[in-house]
C-alpha positions as CSV (number, residue, x, y, z in Angstrom):
1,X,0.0,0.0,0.0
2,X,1.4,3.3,-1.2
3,X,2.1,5.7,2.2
4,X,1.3,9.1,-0.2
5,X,-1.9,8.3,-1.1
6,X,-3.0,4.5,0.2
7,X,-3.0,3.2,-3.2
8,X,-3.1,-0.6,-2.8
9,X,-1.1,-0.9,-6.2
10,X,3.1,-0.8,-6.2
11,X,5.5,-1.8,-9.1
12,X,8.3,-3.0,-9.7
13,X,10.5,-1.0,-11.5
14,X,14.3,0.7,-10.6
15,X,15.3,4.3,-9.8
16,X,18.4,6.1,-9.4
17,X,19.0,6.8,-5.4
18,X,21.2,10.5,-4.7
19,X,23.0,11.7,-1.9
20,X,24.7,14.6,-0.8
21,X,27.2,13.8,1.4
22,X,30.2,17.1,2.6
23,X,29.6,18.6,-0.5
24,X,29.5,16.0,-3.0
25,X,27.6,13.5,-4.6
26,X,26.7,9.7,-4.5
27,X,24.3,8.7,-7.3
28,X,23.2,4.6,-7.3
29,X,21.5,3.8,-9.9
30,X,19.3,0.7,-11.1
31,X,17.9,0.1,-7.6
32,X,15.2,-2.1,-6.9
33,X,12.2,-0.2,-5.9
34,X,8.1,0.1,-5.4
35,X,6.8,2.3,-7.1
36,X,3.0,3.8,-7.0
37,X,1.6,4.0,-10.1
38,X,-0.9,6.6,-8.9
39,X,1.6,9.4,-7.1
40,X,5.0,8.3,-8.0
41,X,5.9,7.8,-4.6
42,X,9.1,5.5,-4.4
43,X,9.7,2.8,-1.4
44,X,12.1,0.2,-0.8
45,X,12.4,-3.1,0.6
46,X,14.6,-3.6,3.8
47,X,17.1,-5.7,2.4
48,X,17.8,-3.1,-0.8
49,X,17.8,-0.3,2.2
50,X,20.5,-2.0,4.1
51,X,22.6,-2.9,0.7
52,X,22.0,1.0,0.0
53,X,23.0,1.9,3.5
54,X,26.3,-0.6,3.0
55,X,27.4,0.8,-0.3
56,X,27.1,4.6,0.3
57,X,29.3,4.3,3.3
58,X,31.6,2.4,1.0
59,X,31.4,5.6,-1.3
60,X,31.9,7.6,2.1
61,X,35.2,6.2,2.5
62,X,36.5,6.8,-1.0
63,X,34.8,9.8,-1.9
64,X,35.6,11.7,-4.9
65,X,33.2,14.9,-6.0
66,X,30.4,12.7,-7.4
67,X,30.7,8.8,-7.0
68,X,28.4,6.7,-9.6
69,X,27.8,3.4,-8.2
70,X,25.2,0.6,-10.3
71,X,23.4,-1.0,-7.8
72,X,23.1,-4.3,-10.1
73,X,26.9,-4.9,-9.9
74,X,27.7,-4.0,-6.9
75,X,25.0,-5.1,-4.2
């Protein structure tokens, strides 16, 4: 169920995840999401939140201005 506007439909799809992190960038892209196909809103399963969580402190540790990771290879 969609948390925006309680939409019982979600799909499957992939998204590109950004965050700013001491003024630069980490971009992930192709990553698993739910997607409403009413009001866009995005949502993610615990297990692709804790892989994001893993790999952008990984990027953290390395960081150059803007770090482009693709979820698919690397989770």
């Amino acid at each position: 169920m969609c948390n925006a506007c309680f939409s019982e439909d979600k799909l499957n799809t992939k998204t590109t995840f950004t965050v700013e992190y001491n003024d630069c960038i980490i971009v992930v892209k192709n990553v698993p999401c739910l997607e409403c196909p009413i009001c866009g809103e995005i949502t993610f399963t615990d297990d692709v939140s804790a892989k994001l969580e893993v790999l952008v402190e990984s990027a953290k540790k390395i960081m150059q201005e803007i770090s482009v990771i693709d979820y698919q290879k690397a989770a």
